[in-house]
C-alpha positions as CSV (number, residue, x, y, z in Angstrom):
1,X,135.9,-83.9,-40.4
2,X,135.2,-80.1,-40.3
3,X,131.7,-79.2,-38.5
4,X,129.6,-75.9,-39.0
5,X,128.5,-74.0,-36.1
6,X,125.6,-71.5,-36.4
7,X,128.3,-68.7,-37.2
8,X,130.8,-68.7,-40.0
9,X,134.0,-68.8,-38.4
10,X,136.3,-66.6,-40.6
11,X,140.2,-65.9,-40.7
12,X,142.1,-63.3,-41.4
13,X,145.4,-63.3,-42.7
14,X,148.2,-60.3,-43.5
15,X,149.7,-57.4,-42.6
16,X,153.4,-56.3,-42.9
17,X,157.0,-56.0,-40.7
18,X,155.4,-52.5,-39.2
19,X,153.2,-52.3,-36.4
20,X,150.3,-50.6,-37.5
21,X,150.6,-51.1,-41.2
22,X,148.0,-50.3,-44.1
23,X,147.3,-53.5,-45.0
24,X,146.6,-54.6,-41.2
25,X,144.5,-52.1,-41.0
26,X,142.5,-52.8,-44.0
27,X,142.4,-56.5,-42.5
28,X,140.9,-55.3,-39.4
29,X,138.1,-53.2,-40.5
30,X,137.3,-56.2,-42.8
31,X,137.0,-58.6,-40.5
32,X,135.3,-56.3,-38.4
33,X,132.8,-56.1,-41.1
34,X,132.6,-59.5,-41.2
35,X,132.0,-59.9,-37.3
36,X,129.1,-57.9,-37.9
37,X,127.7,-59.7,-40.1
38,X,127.3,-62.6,-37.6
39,X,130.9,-64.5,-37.9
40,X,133.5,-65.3,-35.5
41,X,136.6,-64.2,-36.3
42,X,140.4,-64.8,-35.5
43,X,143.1,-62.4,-36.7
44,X,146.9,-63.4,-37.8
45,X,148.4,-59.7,-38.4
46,X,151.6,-58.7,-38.6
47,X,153.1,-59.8,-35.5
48,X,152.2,-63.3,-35.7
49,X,153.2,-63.9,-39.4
50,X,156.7,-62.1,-38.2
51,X,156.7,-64.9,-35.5
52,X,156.6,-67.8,-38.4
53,X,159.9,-69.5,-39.4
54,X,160.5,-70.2,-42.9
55,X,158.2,-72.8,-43.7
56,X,159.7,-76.3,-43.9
57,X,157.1,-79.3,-45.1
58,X,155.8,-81.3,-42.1
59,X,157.3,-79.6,-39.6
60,X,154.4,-77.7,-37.6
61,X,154.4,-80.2,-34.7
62,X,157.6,-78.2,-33.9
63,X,156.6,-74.6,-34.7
64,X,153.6,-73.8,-32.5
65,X,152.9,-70.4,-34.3
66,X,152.5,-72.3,-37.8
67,X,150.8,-75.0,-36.1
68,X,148.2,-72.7,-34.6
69,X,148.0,-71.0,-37.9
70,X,147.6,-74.0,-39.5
71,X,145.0,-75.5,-37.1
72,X,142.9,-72.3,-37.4
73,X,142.4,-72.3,-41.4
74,X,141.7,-75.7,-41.3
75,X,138.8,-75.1,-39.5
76,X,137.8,-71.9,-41.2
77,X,134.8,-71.5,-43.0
78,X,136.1,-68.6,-45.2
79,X,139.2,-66.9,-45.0
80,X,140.5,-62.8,-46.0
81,X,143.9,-62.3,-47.1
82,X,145.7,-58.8,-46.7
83,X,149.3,-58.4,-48.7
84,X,151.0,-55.5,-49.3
85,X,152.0,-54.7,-52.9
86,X,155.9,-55.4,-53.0
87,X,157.8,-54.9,-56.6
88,X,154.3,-55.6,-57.9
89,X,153.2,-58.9,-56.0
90,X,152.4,-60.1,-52.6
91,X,154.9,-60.3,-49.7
92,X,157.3,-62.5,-48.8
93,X,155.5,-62.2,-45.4
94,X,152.1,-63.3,-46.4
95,X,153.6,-65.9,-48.9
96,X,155.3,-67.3,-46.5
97,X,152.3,-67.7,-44.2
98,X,150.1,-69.0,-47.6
99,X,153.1,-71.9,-47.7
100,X,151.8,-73.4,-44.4
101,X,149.0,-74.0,-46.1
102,X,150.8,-77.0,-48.0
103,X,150.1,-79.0,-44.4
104,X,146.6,-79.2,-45.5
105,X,147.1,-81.1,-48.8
106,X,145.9,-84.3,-47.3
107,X,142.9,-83.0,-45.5
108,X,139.6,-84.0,-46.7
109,X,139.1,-80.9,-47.6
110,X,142.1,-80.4,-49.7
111,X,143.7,-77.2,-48.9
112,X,140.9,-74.6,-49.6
113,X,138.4,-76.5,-51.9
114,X,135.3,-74.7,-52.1
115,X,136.2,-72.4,-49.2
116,X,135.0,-68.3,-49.9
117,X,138.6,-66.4,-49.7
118,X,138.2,-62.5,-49.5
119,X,141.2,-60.7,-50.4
120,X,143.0,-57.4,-50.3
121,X,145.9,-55.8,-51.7
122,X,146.9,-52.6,-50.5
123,X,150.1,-50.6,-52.1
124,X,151.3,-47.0,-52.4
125,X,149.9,-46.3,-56.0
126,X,147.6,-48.4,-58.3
127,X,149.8,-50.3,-60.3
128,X,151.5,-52.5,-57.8
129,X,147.3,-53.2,-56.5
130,X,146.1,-55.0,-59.2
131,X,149.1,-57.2,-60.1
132,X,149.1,-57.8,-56.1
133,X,145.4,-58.9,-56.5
134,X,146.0,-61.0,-59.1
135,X,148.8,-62.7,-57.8
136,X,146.4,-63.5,-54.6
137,X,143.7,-64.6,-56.5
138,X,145.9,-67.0,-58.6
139,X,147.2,-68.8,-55.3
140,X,143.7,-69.1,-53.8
141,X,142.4,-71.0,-57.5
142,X,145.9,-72.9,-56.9
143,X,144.6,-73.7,-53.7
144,X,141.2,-74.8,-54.7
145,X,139.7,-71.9,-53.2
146,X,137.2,-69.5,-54.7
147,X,138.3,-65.7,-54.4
148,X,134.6,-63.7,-53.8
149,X,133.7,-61.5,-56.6
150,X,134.9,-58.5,-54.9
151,X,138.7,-58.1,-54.2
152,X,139.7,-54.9,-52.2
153,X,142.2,-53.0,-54.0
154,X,143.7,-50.3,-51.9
155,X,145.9,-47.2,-53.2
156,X,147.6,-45.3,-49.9
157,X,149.5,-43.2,-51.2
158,X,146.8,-40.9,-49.5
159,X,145.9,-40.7,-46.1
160,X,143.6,-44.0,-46.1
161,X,143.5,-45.2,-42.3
162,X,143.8,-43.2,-38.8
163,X,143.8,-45.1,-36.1
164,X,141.9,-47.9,-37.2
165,X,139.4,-45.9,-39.3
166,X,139.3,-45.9,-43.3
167,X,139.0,-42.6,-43.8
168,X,138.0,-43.0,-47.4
169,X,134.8,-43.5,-48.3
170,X,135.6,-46.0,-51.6
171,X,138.1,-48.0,-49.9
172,X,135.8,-48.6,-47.1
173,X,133.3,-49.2,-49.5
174,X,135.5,-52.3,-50.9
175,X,136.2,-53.5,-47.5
176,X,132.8,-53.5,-46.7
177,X,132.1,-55.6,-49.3
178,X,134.7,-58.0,-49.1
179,X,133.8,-58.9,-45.6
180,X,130.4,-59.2,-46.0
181,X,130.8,-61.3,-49.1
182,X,133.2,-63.8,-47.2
183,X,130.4,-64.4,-44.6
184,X,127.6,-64.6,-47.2
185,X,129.5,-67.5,-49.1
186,X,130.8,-69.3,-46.0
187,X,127.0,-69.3,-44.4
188,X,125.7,-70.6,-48.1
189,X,128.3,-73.5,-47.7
190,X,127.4,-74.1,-44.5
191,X,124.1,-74.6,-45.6
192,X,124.8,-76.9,-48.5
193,X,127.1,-78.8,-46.8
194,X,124.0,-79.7,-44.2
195,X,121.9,-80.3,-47.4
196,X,119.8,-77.4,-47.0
197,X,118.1,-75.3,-48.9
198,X,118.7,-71.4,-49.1
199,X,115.6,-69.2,-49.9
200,X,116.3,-66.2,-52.0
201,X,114.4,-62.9,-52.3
């Protein structure tokens, strides 16, 4: 049965085959965000969804990178998803990581139900952004998930991100939010789950 400690506990999940990439980038400064808004965080970038065979059904007792991956959303409070835009849709990359979800089906919470799912879609030009983020948002609905209001959408074909820094104001605007959304949403779970009350303003 999944507990809730004090802080959200929040995980982020993209990147691409290049060290460095836009879209981990983007990640990063989101989850930072998120981090300061009072959640711990654990990152899968690039690296570690490189490191992920091709996912086979039941087979993570095997596989201790998708079994650590798996582990780690299963206890997650509220998760932020990162895909590059490819040919107009997420990653085989980040898909493939998204398939290891399919070990949670049986869980008592199935897959993502009710769990706050920031995402962000990052691609060189707007086009392939939106139909990137609205493939995402499809799979988390799939997934019983709920995508927060704001989705980060992420045009680089301009200088966007120097070492670790958005550079532009509007996409760290959306980043910002996205973060900070996740955490609001998982803490308001958190709280209803305990059958508490949250006071409002």
């Amino acid at each position: 049965m999944k507990t809730h400690s004090a802080k959200p506990f929040i995980v982020g999940i993209g990147g691409t085959a290049v060290k460095g990439s836009s879209t981990e980038q983007a990640l990063v400064v989101a989850l930072s965000v998120a981090e300061a808004a009072g959640a711990r965080t654990q990152l899968f970038g690039g690296e570690d969804l490189l490191a992920l065979p091709h996912y086979v059904p039941g087979c993570t007792e095997r596989n201790g990178d998708g079994r650590a991956l798996v582990e780690a959303v299963r206890a997650a409070d509220g998760l932020l998803i990162a895909s590059p835009g490819y040919h107009g849709t997420i990653s085989g990359l980040v898909k493939n990581a998204i398939d290891y979800f399919e070990e949670l089906a049986k869980d008592e919470r199935v897959y993502l139900d009710g769990t706050p799912v920031g995402l962000i879609a990052t691609a060189y030009g707007w086009q392939a952004t939106g139909g990137t983020l609205g493939a995402l948002r499809l799979i988390v609905h799939s997934l019983r998930g709920w995508p927060t209001p704001m989705g980060a959408a992420i045009n680089t074909s301009e200088r966007v991100f120097s070492d670790g820094v958005c550079q532009n104001q509007a996409a760290a605007n959306q980043l910002n939010l996205v973060g900070r959304q996740v955490v609001e949403f998982a803490a308001r779970s958190a709280h209803y789950a305990a059958g508490q009350t949250i006071q409002t303003a």
